[in-house]
N, C-alpha and C positions, 0 to 999 in steps of 0.2 A: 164081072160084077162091078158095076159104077156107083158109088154113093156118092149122091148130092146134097153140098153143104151150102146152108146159107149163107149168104153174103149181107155183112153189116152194113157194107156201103156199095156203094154201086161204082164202075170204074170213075162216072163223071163226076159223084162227089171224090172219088178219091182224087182224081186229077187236079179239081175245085181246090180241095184242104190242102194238098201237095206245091200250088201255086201259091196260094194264100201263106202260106207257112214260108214259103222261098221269097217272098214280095217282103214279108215284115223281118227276115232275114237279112236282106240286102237294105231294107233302111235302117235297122239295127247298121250293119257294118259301117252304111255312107255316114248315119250319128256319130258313131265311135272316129272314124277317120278323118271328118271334116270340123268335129267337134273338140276332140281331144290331138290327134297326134298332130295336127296341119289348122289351127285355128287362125292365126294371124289373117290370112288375108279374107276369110268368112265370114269375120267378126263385126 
């Protein structure tokens, strides 16, 4: 017996939000790193 459940998102949104979320992740980290611990030569 197979019960099928619906799906909230679809894989390509999920792939979409997954990127999206990893994209503003990584310019978080590069802010923090270029902005606070290494500023001197950024500035």
């Amino acid at each position: 017996m197979h019960v099928q459940t619906t799906r909230v998102f679809s894989r390509w949104q999920a792939a979409g939000l997954h990127l999206t979320a990893s994209f503003a992740l990584a310019i978080l980290a590069a802010l923090l790193l270029f902005g606070v611990w290494y500023p001197q030569p950024y500035t």
